[in-house]
Structure formats: structure tokens, C-alpha cells
C-alpha positions as CSV (number, residue, x, y, z in Angstrom):
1,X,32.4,12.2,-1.0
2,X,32.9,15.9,-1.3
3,X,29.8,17.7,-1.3
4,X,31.6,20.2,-3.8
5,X,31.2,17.4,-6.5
6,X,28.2,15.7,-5.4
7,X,25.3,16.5,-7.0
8,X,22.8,17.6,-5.0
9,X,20.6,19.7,-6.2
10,X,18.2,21.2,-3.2
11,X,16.1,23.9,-4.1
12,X,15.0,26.7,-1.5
13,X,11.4,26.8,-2.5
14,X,8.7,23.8,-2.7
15,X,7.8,22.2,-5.6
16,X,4.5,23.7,-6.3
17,X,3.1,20.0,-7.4
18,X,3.9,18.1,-4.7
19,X,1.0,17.7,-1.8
20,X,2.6,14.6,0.5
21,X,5.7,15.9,2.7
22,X,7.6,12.9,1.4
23,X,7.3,14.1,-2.1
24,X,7.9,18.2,-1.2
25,X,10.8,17.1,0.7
26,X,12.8,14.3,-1.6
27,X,12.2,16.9,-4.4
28,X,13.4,19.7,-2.1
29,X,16.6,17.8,-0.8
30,X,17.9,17.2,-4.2
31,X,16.7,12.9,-3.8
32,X,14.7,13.1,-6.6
33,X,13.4,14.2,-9.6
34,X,10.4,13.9,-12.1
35,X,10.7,13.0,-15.4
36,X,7.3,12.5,-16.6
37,X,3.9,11.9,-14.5
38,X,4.9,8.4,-12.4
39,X,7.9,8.4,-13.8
40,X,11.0,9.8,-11.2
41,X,14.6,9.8,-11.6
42,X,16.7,8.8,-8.6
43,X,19.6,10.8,-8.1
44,X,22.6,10.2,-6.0
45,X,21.3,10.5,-2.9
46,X,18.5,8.4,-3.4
47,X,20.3,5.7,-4.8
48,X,22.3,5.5,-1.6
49,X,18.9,5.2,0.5
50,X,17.5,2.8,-2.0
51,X,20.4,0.7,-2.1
52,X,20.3,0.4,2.1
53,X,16.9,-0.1,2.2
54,X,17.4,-3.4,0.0
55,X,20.3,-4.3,1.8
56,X,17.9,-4.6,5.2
57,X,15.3,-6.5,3.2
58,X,17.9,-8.9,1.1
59,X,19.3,-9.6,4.9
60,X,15.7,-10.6,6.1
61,X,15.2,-12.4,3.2
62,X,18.3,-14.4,3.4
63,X,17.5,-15.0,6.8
64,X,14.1,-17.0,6.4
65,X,16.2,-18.6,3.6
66,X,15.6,-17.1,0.6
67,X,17.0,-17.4,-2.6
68,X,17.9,-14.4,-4.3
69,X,16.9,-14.4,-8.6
70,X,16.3,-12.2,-11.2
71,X,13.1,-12.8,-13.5
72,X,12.7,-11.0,-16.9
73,X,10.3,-7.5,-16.5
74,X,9.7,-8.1,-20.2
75,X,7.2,-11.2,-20.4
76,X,5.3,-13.0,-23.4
77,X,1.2,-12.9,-22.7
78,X,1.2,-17.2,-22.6
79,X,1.6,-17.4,-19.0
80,X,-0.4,-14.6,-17.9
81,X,-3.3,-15.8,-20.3
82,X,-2.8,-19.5,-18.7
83,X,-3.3,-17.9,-15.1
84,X,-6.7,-15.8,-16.8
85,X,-4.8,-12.6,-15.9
86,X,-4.0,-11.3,-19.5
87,X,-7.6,-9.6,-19.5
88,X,-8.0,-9.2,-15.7
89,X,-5.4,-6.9,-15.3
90,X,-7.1,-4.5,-17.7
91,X,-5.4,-1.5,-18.5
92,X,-2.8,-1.3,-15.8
93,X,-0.7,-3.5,-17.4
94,X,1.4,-1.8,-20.3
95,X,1.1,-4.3,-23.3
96,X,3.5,-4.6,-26.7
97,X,4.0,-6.3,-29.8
98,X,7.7,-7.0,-30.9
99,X,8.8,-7.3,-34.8
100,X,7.0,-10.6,-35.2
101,X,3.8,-9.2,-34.1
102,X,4.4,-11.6,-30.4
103,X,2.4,-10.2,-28.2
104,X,4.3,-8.9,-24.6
105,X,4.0,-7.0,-21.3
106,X,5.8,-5.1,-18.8
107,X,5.5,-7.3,-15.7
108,X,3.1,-5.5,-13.0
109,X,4.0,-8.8,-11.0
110,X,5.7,-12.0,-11.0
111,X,3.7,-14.7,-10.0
112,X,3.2,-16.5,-13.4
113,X,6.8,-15.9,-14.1
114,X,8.2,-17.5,-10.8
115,X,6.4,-20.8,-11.3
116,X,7.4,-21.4,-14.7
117,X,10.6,-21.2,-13.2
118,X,9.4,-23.7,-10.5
119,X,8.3,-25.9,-13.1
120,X,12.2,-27.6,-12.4
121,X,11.8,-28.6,-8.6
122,X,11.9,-32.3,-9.1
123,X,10.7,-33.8,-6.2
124,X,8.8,-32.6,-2.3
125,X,11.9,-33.1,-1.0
126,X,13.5,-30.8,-2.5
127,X,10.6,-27.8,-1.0
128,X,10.0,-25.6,0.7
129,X,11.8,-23.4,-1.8
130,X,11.8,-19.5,-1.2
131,X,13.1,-17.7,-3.7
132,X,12.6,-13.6,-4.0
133,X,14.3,-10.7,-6.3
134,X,14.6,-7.1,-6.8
135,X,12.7,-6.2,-10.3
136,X,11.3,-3.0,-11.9
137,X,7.6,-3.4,-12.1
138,X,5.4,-1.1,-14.6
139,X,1.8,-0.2,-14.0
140,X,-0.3,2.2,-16.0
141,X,-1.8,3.7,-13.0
142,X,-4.3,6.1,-14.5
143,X,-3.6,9.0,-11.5
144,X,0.2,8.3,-10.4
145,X,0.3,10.5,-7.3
146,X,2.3,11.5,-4.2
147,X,5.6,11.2,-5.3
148,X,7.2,7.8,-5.6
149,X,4.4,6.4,-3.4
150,X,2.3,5.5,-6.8
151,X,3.9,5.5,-9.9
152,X,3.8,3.6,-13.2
153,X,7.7,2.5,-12.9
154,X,9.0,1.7,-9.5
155,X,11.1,-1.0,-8.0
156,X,9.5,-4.1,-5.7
157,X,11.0,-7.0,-3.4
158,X,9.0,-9.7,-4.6
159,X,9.2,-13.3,-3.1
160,X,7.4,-16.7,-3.5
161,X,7.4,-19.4,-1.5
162,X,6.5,-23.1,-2.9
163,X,5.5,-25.8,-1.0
164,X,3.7,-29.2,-1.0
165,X,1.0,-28.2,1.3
166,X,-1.3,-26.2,3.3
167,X,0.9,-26.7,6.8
168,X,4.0,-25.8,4.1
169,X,2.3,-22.7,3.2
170,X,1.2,-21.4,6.8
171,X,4.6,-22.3,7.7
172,X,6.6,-20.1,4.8
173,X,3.4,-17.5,5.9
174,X,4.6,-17.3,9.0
175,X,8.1,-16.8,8.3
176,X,7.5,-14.2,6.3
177,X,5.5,-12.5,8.6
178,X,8.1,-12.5,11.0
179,X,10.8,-11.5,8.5
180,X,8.7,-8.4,7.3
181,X,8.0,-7.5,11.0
182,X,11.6,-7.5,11.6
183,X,12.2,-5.0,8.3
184,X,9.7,-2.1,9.0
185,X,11.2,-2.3,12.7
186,X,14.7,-1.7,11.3
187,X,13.8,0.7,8.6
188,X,11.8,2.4,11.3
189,X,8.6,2.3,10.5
190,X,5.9,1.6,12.4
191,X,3.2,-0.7,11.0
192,X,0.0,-2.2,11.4
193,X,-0.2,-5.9,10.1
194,X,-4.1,-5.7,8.8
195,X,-6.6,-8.3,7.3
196,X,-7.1,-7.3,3.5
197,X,-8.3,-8.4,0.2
198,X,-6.3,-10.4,-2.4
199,X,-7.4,-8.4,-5.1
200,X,-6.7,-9.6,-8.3
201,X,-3.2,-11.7,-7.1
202,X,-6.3,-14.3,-5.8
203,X,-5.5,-16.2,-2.8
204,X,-6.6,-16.4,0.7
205,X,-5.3,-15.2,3.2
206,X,-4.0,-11.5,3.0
207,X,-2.3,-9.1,5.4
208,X,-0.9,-5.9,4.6
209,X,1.7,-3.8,6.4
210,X,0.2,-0.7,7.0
211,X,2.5,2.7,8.1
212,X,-0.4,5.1,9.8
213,X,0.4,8.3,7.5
214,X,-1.8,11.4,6.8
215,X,-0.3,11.2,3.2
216,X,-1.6,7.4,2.9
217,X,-4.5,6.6,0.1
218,X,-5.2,3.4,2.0
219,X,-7.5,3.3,5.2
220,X,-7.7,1.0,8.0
221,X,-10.2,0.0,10.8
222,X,-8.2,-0.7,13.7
223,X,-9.2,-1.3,17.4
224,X,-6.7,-0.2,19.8
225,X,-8.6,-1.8,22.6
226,X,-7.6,-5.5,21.2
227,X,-5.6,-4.7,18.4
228,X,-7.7,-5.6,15.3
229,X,-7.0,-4.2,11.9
230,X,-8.2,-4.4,8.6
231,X,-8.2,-2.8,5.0
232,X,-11.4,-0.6,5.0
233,X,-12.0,-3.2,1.7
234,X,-12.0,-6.3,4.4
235,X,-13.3,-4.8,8.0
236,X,-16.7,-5.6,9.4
237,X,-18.0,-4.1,12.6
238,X,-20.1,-5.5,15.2
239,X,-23.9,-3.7,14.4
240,X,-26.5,-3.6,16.9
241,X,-29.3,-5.9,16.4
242,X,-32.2,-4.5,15.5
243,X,-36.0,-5.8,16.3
244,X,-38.5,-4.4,13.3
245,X,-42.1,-4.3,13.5
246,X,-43.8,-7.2,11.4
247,X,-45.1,-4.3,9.1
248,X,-48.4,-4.7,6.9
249,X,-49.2,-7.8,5.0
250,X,-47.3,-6.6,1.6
251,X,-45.8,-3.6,0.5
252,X,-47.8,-0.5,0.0
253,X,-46.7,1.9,-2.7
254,X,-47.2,6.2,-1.7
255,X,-46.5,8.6,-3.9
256,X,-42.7,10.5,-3.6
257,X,-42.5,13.4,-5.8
258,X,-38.9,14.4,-6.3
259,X,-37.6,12.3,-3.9
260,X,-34.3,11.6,-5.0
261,X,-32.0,10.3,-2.3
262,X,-32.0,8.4,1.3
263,X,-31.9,11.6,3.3
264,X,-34.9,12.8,0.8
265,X,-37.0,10.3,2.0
266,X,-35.8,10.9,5.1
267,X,-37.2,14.1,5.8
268,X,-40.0,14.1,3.8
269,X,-41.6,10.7,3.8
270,X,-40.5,9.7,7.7
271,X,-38.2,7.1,6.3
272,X,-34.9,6.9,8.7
273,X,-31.8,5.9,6.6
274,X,-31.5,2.7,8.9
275,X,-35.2,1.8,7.8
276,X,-34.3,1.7,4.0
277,X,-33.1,-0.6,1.4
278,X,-30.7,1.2,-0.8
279,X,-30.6,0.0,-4.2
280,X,-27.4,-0.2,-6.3
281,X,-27.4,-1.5,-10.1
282,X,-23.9,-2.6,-11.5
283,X,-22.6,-3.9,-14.4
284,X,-20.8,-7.3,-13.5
285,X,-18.7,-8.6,-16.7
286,X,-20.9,-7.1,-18.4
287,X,-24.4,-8.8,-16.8
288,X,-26.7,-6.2,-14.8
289,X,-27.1,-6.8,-11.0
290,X,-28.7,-5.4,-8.1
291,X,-26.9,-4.6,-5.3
292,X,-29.0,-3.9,-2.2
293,X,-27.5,-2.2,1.6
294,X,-29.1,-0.4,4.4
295,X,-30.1,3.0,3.5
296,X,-27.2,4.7,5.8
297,X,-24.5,2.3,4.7
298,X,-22.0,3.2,1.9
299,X,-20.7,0.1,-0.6
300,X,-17.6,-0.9,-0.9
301,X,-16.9,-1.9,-4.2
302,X,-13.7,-4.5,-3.7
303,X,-16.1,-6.0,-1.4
304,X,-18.7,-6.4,-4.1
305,X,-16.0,-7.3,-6.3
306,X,-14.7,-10.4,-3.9
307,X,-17.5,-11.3,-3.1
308,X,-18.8,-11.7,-7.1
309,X,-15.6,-12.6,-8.2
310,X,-16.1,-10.1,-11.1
311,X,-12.9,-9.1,-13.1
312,X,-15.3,-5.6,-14.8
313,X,-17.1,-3.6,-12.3
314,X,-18.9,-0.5,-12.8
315,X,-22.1,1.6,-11.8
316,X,-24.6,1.2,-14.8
317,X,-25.7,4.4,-16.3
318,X,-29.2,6.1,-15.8
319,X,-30.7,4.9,-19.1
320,X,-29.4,1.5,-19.0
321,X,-31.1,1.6,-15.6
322,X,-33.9,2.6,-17.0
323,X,-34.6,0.2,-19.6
324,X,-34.1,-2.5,-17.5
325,X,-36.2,-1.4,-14.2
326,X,-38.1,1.1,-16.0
327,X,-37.3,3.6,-13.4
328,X,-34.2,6.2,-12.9
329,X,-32.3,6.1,-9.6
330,X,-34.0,7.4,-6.8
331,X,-37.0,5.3,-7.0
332,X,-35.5,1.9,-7.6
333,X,-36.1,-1.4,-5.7
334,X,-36.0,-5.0,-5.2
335,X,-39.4,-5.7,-4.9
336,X,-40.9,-8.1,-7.7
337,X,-37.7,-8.2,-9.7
338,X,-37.1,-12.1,-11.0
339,X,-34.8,-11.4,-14.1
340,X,-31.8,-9.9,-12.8
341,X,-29.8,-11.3,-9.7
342,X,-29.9,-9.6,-6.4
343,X,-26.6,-9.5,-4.2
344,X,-27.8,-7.7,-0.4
345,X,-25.4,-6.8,2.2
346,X,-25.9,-9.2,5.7
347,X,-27.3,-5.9,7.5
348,X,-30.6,-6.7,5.6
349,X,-31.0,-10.0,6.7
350,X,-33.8,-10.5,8.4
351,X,-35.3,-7.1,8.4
352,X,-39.0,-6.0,7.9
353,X,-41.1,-3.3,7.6
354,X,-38.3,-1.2,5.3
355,X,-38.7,1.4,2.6
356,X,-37.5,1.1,-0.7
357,X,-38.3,2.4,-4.7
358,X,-41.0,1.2,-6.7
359,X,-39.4,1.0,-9.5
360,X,-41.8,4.0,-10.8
361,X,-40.6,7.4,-10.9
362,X,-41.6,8.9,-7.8
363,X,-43.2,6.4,-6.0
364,X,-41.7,3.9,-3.0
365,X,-42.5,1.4,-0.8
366,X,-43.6,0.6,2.6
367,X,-43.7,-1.8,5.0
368,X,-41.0,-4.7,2.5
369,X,-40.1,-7.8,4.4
370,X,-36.5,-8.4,2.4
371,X,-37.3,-12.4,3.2
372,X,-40.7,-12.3,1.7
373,X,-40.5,-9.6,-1.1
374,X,-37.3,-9.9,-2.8
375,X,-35.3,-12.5,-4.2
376,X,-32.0,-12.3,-2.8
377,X,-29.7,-14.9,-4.8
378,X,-26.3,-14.1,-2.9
379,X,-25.9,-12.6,0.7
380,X,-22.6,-10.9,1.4
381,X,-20.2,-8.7,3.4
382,X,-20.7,-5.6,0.7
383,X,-20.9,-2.3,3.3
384,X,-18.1,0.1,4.7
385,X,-17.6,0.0,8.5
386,X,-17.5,3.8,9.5
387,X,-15.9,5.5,12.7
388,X,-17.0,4.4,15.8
389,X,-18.9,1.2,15.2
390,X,-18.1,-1.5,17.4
391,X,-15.2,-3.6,16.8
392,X,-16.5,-6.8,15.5
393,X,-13.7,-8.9,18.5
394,X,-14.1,-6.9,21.4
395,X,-17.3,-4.4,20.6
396,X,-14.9,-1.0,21.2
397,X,-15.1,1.8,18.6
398,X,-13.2,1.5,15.8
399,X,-10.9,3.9,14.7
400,X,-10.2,4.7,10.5
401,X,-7.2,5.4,10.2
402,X,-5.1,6.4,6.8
403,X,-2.3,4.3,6.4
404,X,0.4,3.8,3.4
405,X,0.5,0.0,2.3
406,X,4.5,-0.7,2.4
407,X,4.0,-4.5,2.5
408,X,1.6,-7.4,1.4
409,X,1.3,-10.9,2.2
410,X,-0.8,-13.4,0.3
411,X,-1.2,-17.1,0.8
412,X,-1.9,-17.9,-3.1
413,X,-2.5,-21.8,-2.9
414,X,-2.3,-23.9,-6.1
415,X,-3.9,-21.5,-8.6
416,X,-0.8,-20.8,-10.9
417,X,1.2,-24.1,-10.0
418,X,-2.0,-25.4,-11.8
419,X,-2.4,-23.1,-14.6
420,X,1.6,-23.2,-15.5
421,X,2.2,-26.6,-14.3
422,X,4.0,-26.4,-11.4
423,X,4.5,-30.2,-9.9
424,X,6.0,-32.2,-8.0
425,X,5.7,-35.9,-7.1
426,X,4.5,-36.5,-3.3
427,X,5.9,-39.1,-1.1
428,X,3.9,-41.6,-2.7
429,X,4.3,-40.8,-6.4
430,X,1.4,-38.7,-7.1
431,X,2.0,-35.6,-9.5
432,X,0.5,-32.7,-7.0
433,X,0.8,-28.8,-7.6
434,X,3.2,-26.7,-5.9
435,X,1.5,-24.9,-2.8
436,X,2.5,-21.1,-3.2
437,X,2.9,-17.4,-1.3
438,X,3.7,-14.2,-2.7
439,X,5.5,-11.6,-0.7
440,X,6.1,-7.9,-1.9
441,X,7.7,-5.0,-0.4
442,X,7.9,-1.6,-2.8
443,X,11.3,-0.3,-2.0
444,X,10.4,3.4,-3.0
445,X,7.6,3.7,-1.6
446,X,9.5,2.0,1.7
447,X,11.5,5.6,1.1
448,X,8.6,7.7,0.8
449,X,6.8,6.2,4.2
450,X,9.9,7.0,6.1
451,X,9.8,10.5,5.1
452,X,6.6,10.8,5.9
453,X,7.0,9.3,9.2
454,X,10.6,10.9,9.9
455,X,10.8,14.2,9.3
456,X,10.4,18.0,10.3
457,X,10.0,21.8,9.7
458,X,13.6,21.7,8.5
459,X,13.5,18.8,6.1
460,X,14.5,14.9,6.4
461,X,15.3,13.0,9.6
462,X,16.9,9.4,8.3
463,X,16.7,6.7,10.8
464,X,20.8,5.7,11.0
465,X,19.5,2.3,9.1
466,X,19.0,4.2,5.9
467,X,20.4,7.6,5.7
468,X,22.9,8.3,2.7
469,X,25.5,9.3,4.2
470,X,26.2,8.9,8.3
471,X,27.7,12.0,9.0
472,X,28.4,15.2,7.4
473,X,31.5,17.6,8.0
474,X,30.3,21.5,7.3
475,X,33.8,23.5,7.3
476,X,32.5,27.3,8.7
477,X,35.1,28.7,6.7
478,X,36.8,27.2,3.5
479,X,39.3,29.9,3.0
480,X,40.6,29.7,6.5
481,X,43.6,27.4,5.8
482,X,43.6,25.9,9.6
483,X,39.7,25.3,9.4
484,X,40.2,23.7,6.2
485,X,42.8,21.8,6.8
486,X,41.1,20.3,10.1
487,X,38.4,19.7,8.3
488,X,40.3,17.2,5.7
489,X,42.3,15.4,8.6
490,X,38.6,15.0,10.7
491,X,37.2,13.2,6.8
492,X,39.9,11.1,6.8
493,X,39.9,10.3,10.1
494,X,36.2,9.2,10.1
495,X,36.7,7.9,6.6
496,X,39.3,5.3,8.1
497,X,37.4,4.2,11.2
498,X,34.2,3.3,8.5
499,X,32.2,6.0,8.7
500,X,30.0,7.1,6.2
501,X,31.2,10.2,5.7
502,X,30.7,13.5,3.3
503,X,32.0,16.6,3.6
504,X,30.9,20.4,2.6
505,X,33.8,22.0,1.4
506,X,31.7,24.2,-0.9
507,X,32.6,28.2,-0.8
508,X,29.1,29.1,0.5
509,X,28.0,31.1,3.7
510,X,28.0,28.5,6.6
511,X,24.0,29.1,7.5
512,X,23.4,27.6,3.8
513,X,25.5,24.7,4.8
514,X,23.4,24.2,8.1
515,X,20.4,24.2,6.0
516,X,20.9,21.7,3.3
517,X,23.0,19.4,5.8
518,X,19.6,19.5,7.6
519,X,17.2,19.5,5.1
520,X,19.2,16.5,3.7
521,X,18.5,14.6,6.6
522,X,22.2,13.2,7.5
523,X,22.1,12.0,11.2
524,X,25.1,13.9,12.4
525,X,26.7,17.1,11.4
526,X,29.8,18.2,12.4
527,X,31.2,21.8,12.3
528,X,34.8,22.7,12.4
529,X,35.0,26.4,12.5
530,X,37.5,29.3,13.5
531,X,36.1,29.6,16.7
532,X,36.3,26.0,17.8
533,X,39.3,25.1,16.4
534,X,40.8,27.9,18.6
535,X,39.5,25.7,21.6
536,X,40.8,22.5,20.0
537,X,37.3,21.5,19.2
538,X,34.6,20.4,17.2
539,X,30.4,20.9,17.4
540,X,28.7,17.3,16.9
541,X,25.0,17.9,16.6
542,X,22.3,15.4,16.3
543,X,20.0,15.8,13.4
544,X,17.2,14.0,15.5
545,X,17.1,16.0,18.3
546,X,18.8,19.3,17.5
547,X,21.2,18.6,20.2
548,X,25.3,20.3,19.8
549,X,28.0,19.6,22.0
550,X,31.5,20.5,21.4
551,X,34.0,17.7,21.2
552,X,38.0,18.0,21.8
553,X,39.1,17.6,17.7
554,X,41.3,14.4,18.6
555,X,37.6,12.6,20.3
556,X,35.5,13.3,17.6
557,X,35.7,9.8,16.0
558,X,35.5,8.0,19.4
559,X,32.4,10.2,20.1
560,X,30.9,9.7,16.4
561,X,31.3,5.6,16.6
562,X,29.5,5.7,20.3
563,X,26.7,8.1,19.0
564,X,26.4,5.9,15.6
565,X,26.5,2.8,18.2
């Protein structure tokens, strides 16, 4: 390719709306460009990276022996309302009517789609089957940010594995484990495998490749003393147990005027935050609930939401708060309340002698036992772990980290097998549901992570794996007929040993060649100028390490193949 009719169209400036370096810099080195919020046009470049980032997955893939498809992203609402996912997926999922008044949607995912497809495996002997594709998926993400890291329209690897059991499943787990260990290690990215929650795919288990990145919206607890990780949405920490004074015989109401919040009742009322029950009220499906932590710990609502099961979550407002507690927030509590549940984090079990609202404006109590005062219906894991806690495996402070999710893993069981109808017979005849995994990979948010991971003042770094192009050719001087012509016999050259090869030919001032070859990220740049070619030479630098050496013209391919490996 000639760079002279490539289009590439970098800009000298940064885009003023772009905030992660993945986004400033694909915008900057002419990879891509927006069309509407979420929505991103890949040019030419990008298509080359896109295109060898799938190859390195669809190799990986194949390898574990998968099955390569392609499902429909245009699907009729009678699957996804046999799974129960036509109203859980809210308004993410972009939803249609055709001519006939059939009701459609963009697929977000594939899961119902696959095992309608699976509804044809005849017989267990015929399993495991592992079948995957490349397939746009469209979500109405309400604040599509960072570049192509969240968008509404964006491109995913999305595999499923089908068994006729549990071992099946942990086996096809396993080997997809391995296989997506092995991608992120060859797109060069380095990744935490963490614990995390299955979210509205359902399943069990759930583990999520996660790329440490300042840019990353996810966060992870991690231990680097033993190597535990998890989704801040599935980590625990190991809290120090805590011995309370038995307290008074029953709670004791004092007054609190204008106490509003924890550290309010802190300062004023000698309350500590570890000594109070913080009280929460949600809207669950529509149903009122009480949600109850330690006064210093912050909820985490997927928690609440996995532990409930609740598809509708949301904080309930002050007046609906009021008519049912007859109180606003900042003196609401537990204490006495029989006619809406009670869901309390597993910090409170057990403790006494705590301070909590009276449920009267301005007034708490003293001295609650949670085991004798309030009527928890449900215990569960509902509170953030925070910096520094102890590591619930080996007691060493965690670390939060932010991470970008560039992988997920989830062991689905029999849910949709069941709902679609998904069977096979077993050994001895029996109709049994298929056994399923799902496996996704975003392939441009794959791109975005390695920019944000590889690059530097100057723009891009590709790892050799994915870069567009392999090597570039900058010619110093275009309207020197000898540079020019050494130039076109070095293209060909590389060209016919299988190098991926473009070269800058444009009329343009060398420096502005050096800078968009850079900021374009192509691992190896050479330069044929006047003055080298007057030694017989050529500079080969390395985009990685800044690194020029000059090569004798007739070695430059040799030394290109050795540096490429």
C-alpha cells in the first residue's frame, strides 16, 4: 500500500471529546471515526487491526475445537421471552416492529439464539459441541463512553459450549479458559482472570478477563500476596471480628435534631460509623425493601441485585419512604418493622449494642441487638470491600484496582436448553437438557485495551501480533530520483519476502512523515534518504524502543525478517 492513497486521515491536534488515551489516539492516528454518540466508523487502518485481532481469537477458538457460525443480529422476541429475558433486559436492548406489526430486536447477545440452533444435536454422543461466531451486537447503552470501549454497535466473539453435564461443562470451562489465556498473551495484554457476577446472562460460575487500565470503568480487588481477584460486584474481604457490649435491655430512643447522615451521628451523638446500622429502602420489582449494612460500609447494588434476584432495582424516593416508614432518610431503621422484608449485609450478624433511626424525624436509637430487634428475612453478601481490608484467602491488603473487562466467562447450566428446548437423549434414553457456557470477547474494545496499555507520548505502539501494517518505508526525499527509486526496489523487495509493508511516498517534509509513521504505531520504520543512500544504507528503527541503526540497502530484508522474528 502507498501511503499516498491510503486514507489516513491523522489530525495534529486532540479530539477535544475524547478523555481515554485509546480513544484521543485511534481518533488522532486516522483509525477511527465517530459517527454518532456509540456509534464509530472503522476506517482502513482499523479494519486491518480488527481483522488480526480476530484472526488470533478464530485460531484459539479453532484450537479448543470450535465451530465457527454466523447467527442472525436481527431476532423475533419468542425466544428471548421463553428465556424471561424480553423484559429483563430493559431498555438496553433496541426493540422493532416490522410491516406485520412482529415484534424484533437487535441481538445484545446470543444465548437464546445458539440453542435454538442446538435444538438439532441428536444424541450425547454427538457433544460436546463448541460452536462460536463473529456478530455485531447493539446495546442502547444510555452513556456510551471512551471511545469504542462502550458503544451501542460494536463487534463480539461469542461462543457456547453444550454438553450433557456438569463434568462436560467444567471441562469446555476449562478449555476456554486456557484458550482466552492464550489470546490476551498473544494480543499482548496483560490480564487478571477475576471472580464476577453473571449479571443478567444468569449462570454460575463467572470470571472475567480483566486488562489493569487507568481508562477502565470496571474495578477489581486483587491480592498480589496470593493472587486473588474479583469484580468489586463479587469480592469480600476478610473483616476483623468484633466483640460488642451486650447493650441495655431494649433500645432506647434520644433525640437527634438535624442529624442527617452516619458521620452526623458520628460527631454529634458519639455514634462511630462501625457502631451503626445504615438503613437503605429499595424498590425491588416494584415491592419496597429494607436493606440494612454497617454504618461505614457502602452497598453494592449488583450485589443486592444477585443476591434478590430482582430484574428492577432502584433507590425509593423520599416520599415513598415516607409513607411507608413514616420517616424521611436520616432517621430510618429496622427496629419494629414487620410489613416490609429486611435484607442485612453478613457484617451485622451478630452485633449488639448498635445505633440506628427511629423511624421519627430526628430521633435514633441506642443500644439495638440486630438478632433481637429486627426481623432480618434474608442475610447476604451486600457491602463493597474498600482498599486495604484483608484479603478474604490470605488476610493481606487488598488492592482496587481499575481494570477494562476484555473477556467473560460464564458457566450457564440448563437455563435456556430448558426454556428453548434444547435435548438430547442420554445413554439410557432419557430426554435431558443440553448443559451450556457462554464465552465473549469484544474485539474493539480488545483494540482499545491495547492502546491503552501500548502506547506513548508520540502515539500508538502495536504489538507485531496486531499492527496494520509491519513495517513502513518513509522516502526523505520524493523528488530525489535515486532516493525514490531505492525506495520502490526496498517495497518490493520486502513486499516479496511477505512483509507487510506500506510505504510514504507522499510529497511532505520528512519530520511530518516521522510523526504520523509514529503516531500510527507501525512497529518498524525504515528511512531511505540522500544521505544514506550515499553510504549504501538504510535507517531501521524500532517503534518500541526508539532504537535506529543503519543497514547496508542489500540487508535490509534479512535484518527486517530477524527483527519481525
Amino acid at each position: 500500500m502507498r501511503w499516498s492513497q491510503a486514507h489516513v486521515p491523522t489530525l495534529r491536534e486532540d479530539p477535544a471529546e475524547a478523555e481515554a488515551v485509546s480513544h484521543r489516539l485511534l481518533v488522532r492516528a486516522g483509525y477511527v471515526r465517530q459517527l454518532t454518540a456509540g456509534h464509530y466508523s472503522l476506517l482502513p487502518l482499523a479494519v486491518r487491526v480488527r481483522a488480526k485481532i480476530i484472526d488470533v481469537v478464530r485460531s484459539e477458538m479453532d484450537a479448543v475445537g470450535g465451530q465457527e457460525m454466523l447467527l442472525p443480529a436481527l431476532h423475533p422476541a419468542e425466544p428471548w421471552r421463553r428465556s424471561g429475558r424480553w423484559e429483563l433486559m430493559g431498555q438496553e436492548m433496541f426493540r422493532l416492529r416490522d410491516r406485520r406489526g412482529a415484534e424484533l430486536a437487535l441481538g445484545m447477545t446470543h444465548e437464546e439464539i445458539f440453542a435454538t440452533v442446538a435444538r438439532e444435536l441428536g444424541s450425547y454422543r454427538s457433544l460436546p459441541q463448541r460452536w462460536y461466531q463473529f456478530q455485531t451486537k447493539f446495546r442502547d447503552e444510555p452513556r456510551p463512553k471512551g471511545g469504542l470501549m462502550r458503544t451501542r454497535e460494536f463487534t463480539m466473539k461469542d461462543a457456547y459450549s453444550f454438553d450433557i453435564d456438569r463434568a462436560g461443562l467444567d471441562a469446555s470451562f476449562a478449555a476456554f479458559h486456557g484458550a482466552y489465556t492464550r489470546i490476551f498473551e498473544r494480543l499482548g495484554l496483560p490480564v487478571l482472570a477475576v471472580e464476577a457476577s453473571s449479571g443478567t446472562v444468569g449462570g454460575s460460575d463467572s470470571v472475567e478477563f480483566m486488562c489493569p487500565a487507568e481508562a477502565g470503568e470496571d474495578r477489581v480487588a486483587h491480592s498480589p500476596a496470593c493472587g486473588y481477584a474479583a469484580n468489586i460486584e463479587r469480592a469480600t474481604s476478610k473483616l476483623p471480628e468484633v466483640t460488642d457490649a451486650p447493650g441495655p435491655p431494649a433500645p432506647e430512643p434520644f433525640d437527634t435534631p438535624g442529624v442527617r447522615t452516619i458521620d452526623d451521628l458520628a460527631t454529634g451523638h458519639g455514634a462511630p460509623a462501625d457502631r451503626q446500622i445504615k438503613t437503605l429502602v429499595y424498590v425491588l420489582d416494584e415491592r419496597p425493601a429494607l436493606v440494612l449494612l454497617r454504618g461505614d460500609h457502602p452497598l453494592n447494588e449488583q450485589k443486592l441485585v444477585d443476591a434478590t434476584g430482582a430484574t428492577a432495582v432502584r433507590a425509593a424516593a423520599a416520599e415513598e419512604i415516607r409513607g411507608w416508614l413514616g420517616a424521611l432518610p436520616g432517621s430510618l431503621g429496622a427496629v419494629g418493622v414487620t410489613d416490609l422484608p429486611v435484607i442485612a449485609d453478613e457484617a451485622l450478624r451478630g452485633r449488639r449494642d448498635m445505633f440506628t433511626g427511629a423511624n421519627r424525624d430526628d430521633v435514633h436509637l441506642r443500644g439495638v441487638d440486630v438478632e433481637r430487634d429486627i426481623r432480618v428475612g434474608a442475610w447476604a453478601d451486600l457491602r463493597e470491600v474498600a482498599e486495604g481490608e484483608p484479603c478474604p484467602r490470605c488476610g493481606e491488603p487488598l488492592r482496587i484496582l481499575r481494570a477494562i473487562e476484555v473477556g467473560r466467562i460464564v458457566k450457564l447450566g440448563d437455563r435456556y436448553a430448558r426454556a428453548l428446548g434444547a435435548e438430547v437423549p442420554d445413554a439410557d434414553g432419557r430426554q435431558v437438557p443440553l448443559v451450556m457456557g457462554s464465552y465473549g470477547i469484544g474485539v474493539e474494545r480488545a483494540m482499545a485495551a491495547i492502546v491503552e496499555i501500548h502506547h506513548d507520548d508520540r502515539g500508538v505502539v502495536w504489538p507485531l501480533a496486531v499492527a496494520p501494517y509491519q513495517v513502513v518505508i518513509v522516502v526523505a526525499q520524493t523528488d530525489d530520483e535515486a532516493t525514490a527509486r531505492a525506495g520502490e526496489a526496498l517495497y518490493r523487495d520486502l513486499l516479496a519476502a511477505g512483509v507487510e509493508t506500506i510505504i510514504d511516498d507522499r510529497p511532505e517534509r520528512a519530520g511530518v512523515k516521522f510523526r504520523d509513521a509514529e503516531l500510527t504505531g507501525i512497529p518498524c520504520r525504515v528511512t531511505v534518504g540522500r544521505r544514506g543512500l550515499a553510504e549504501g544504507a538504510a535507517d531501521v528503527t524500532r517503534r518500541s524502543t526508539g532504537e535506529s541503526e543503519k543497514v547496508a540497502l542489500d540487508e535490509v530484508v534479512g535484518h527486517i525478517r530477524r527483527l519481525l522474528g
